[in-house]
N, C-alpha and C positions, 0 to 999 in steps of 0.2 A: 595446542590445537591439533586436530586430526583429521588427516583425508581419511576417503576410501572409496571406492568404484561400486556402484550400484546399477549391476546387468538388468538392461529390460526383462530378461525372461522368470527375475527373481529365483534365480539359481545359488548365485552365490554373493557376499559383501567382503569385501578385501578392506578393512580397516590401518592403516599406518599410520603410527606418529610421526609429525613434524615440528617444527620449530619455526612459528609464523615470524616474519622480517615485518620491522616497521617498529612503531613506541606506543606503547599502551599507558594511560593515567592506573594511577592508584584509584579505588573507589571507595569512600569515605563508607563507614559501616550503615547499613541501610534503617533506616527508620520507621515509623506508623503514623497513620492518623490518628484522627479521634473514632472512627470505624475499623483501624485495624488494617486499613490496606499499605502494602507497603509503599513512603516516599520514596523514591532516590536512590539508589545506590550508585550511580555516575558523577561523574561532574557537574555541578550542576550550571545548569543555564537557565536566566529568566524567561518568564512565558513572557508576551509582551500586550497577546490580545485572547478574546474567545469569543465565540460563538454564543449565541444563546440558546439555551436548552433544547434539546430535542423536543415532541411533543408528547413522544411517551414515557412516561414516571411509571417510578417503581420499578421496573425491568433495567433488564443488561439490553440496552434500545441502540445508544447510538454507536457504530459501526468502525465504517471507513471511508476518509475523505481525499479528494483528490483533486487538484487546480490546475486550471485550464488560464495561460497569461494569449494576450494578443500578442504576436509577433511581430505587428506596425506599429500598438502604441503598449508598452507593457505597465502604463496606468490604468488600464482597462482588463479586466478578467474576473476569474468567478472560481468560488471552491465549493466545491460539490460534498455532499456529506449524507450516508444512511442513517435512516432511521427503522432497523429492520424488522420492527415493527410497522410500519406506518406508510413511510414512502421516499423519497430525495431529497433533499434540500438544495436551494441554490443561492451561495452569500457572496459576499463582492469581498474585495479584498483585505479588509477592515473586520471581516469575520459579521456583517452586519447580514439580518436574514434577508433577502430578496424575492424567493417563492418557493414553493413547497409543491411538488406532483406526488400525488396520494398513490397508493393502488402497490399492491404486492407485498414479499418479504424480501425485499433487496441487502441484499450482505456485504458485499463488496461491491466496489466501485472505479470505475477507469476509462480514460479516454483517448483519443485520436484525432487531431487536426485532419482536414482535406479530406475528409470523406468523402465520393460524390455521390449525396443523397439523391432523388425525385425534385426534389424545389431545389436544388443546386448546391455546392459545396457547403459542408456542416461538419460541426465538430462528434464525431460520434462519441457517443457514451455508450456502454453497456455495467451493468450488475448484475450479478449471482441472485437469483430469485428461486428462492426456498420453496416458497410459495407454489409460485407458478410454473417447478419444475425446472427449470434450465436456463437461460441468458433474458433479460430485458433486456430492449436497445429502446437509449433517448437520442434525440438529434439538438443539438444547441447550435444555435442561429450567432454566428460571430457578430454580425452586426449589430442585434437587439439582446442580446443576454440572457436568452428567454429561451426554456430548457420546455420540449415537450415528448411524452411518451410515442414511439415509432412502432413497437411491436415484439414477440416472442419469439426466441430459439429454442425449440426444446433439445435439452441434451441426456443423453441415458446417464446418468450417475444418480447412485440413489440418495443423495441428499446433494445439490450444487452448494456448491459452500463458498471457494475463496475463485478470483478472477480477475485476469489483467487482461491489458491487450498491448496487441507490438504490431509494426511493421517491417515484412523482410520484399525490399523492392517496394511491387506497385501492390501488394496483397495484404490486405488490412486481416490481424490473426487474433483471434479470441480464442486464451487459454480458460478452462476453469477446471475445477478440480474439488473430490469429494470429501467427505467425512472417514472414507474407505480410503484415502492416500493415492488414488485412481485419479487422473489425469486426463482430457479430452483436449486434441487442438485442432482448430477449425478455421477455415479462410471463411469474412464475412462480407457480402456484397448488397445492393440492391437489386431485389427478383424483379421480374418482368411486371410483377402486379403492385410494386411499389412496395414493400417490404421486405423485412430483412432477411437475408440465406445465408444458411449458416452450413458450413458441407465441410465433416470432418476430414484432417488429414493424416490422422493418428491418435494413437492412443499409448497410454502408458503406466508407472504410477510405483510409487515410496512404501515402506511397508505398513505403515502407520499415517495417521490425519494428518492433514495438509492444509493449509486456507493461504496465507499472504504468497503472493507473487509480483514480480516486474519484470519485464522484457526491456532489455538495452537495444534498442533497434539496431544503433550503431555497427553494433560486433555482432549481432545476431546471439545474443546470450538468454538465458532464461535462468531468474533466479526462482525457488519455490522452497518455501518454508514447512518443512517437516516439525508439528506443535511439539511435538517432547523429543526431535531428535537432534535436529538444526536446521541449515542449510543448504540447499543442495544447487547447483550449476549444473544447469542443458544448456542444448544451444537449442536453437530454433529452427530445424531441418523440417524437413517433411517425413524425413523416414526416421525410424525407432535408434536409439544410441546410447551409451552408458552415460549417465551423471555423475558428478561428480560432491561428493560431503564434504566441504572445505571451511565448516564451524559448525563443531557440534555443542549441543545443547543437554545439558547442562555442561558448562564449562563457566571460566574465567571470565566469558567474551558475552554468553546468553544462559539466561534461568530458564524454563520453560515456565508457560508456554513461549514458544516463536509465536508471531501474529504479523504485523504488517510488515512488508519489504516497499523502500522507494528509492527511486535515483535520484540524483542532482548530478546536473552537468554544472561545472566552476572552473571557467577557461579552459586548462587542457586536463585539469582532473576531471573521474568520473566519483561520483560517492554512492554507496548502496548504505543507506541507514535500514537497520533492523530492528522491530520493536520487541523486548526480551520483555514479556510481560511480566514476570514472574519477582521481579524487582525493579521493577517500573522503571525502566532504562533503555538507552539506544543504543545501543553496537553501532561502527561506521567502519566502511571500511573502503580502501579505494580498489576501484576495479576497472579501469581501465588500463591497467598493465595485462602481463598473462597469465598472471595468479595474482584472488586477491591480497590486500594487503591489510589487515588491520591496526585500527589507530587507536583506538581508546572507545567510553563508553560515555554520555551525559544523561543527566534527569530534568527535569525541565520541574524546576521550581517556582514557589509562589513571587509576584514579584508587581507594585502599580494595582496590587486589587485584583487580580486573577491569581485563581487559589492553583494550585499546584498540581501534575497531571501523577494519574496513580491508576495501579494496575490496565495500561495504554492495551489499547487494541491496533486497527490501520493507524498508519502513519504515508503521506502525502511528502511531496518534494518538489521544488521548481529553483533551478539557479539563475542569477543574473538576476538586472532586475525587476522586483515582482512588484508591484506597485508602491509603496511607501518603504520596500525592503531594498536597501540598494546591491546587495549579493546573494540575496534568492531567501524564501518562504519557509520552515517546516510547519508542516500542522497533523496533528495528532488526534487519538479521541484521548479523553479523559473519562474513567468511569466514574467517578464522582464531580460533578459541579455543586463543589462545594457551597452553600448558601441559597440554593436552587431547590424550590419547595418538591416534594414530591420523589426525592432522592432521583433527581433525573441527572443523566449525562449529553456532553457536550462536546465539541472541538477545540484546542488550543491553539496560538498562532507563537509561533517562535523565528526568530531573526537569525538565519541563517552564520554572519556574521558574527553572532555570539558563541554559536558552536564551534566555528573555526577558531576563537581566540579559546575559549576554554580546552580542548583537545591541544592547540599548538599547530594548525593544519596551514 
């Protein structure tokens, strides 16, 4: 693996070799479908549930998905999923559909507990909307499960592509980021006329496409996934600062494209899973030390009647437990759902507790 320092002013990149600490799996030789995409080249782990189908076939439709648990009962929550052709999805935790909000090109997908909306405390959502130029924000109602459109942020980048959100304190932060490797972060509020402000607080950016990201609130960290280069580590300041490349792509660890970045909190570890599309596999690594650590790579195999996840896009994370999952959730896209007319894709649901036994974690 290799660092290397990445100046805001795009002046210069300092590349060094290191020698990542921690234990890596062997990865079994990567395989094909009956389309040619590649299965597996990780360890593998059974998928356990899925999603059903996007509603757009034939295209590269479904996205990035993201789960929201209740923190009073965590039998109760929702996972959210693009269709970015089309619109949201909202399923319960069984991967079962629940509703659909039409309207836009939504790409990415992320959310925020305790927002103080207009009708009162909600869980904010925003997505990257292609479409419509810059941030969609939904508001999901804890109570009723019931996900509805709130309003636009435009933001200057000239295609919005990938997008998280964090919090640092009491300042709710929407990062997103372009096709151009450009970078906008922005504190989001409710305006006085009941909709959402979005008021940047900086700008920045990689040299090359960008799309998955996660914010560690905890540490104030910012992961952002460079598509054919790797990894890269900010923190989440207001003011401009060098990042840091601490897995590059192509390597051992990730194929390109890079694509989805997610946490999981698992007692006192933190996990960042990365989706290395390129051979259909996850990199994990732990990061809440002061460098991360990497642990190995899984695929998420066919397994109970759910075909196998291949060439992934976002990937989603929640630890603890997620409803029927007693040590937390992953879920995935899959670009093929296999058996699903139309050549359309879908989400996967995988058991957290499988990847820990598979890697050794």
């Amino acid at each position: 693996m290799f660092r290397c320092r990445f100046d805001y002013s795009f002046v210069s990149v300092l590349t060094v070799g290191i020698i990542l600490a921690g234990c890596s799996t062997l990865d079994p030789e990567a395989r094909s479908d009956s389309r040619g995409s590649t299965v597996g080249a990780g360890t593998p782990v059974p998928a356990v549930a899925e999603t059903p189908s996007v509603g757009t076939g034939a295209r590269d439709a479904a996205d990035d998905p993201e789960i929201w648990v209740d923190p009073t009962n965590p039998a109760r929550g929702v996972i959210l999923g693009t269709d970015k052709k089309a619109g949201l999805y909202v399923y319960d935790l069984q991967g079962r559909e629940q509703q659909f909000v039409p309207g836009g090109l939504p790409n990415n997908v992320d959310l925020r507990p305790g927002f103080a909306a207009p009708a009162g405390e909600r869980v904010l959502v925003a997505a990257s909307d292609r479409g419509r130029g810059g941030a969609a924000f939904y508001l999901l109602d804890p109570a009723t499960l019931k996900l509805e459109f709130w309003g636009m942020a435009p933001v200057d980048l000239i295609e919005p592509y990938g997008l998280c959100l964090g919090r640092r304190g009491e300042d709710f932060l929407l990062i997103v980021n372009g096709t151009d490797g450009q970078v906008r972060q922005l504190r989001v509020t409710a305006g006085s006329d009941g909709k959402p402000r979005a008021v940047e607080e900086r700008r920045f950016g990689v040299a090359t496409q960008t799309e998955g990201c996660v914010v560690d609130d905890r540490r104030g960290r910012l992961y952002l996934g460079e598509e054919g280069r790797g990894i890269w580590r900010f923190d989440t300041a207001a003011t401009p600062e060098q990042g840091v490349l601490f897995a590059e792509a192509p390597s051992p660890m990730l194929k390109p494209d890079v694509e989805g970045l997610a946490l999981l909190e698992d007692g006192e570890a933190t996990w960042l899973i990365a989706s290395s599309q390129g051979d259909s596999a996850f990199a994990v690594f732990r990061v809440d030390g002061a460098e991360p650590v990497y642990r190995g790579r899984f695929s998420v195999v066919a397994a109970g009647g759910v075909d196998a996840v291949t060439g992934t896009d976002g990937v989603a994370a929640a630890g603890g437990r997620v409803g029927d999952f007693a040590s937390g959730l992953v879920v995935m896209q899959d670009d093929v759902d296999q058996g699903a007319k139309g050549e359309r894709q879908n989400f996967k649901l995988v058991d957290w507790a499988e990847v820990k036994k598979a890697l050794g974690l």
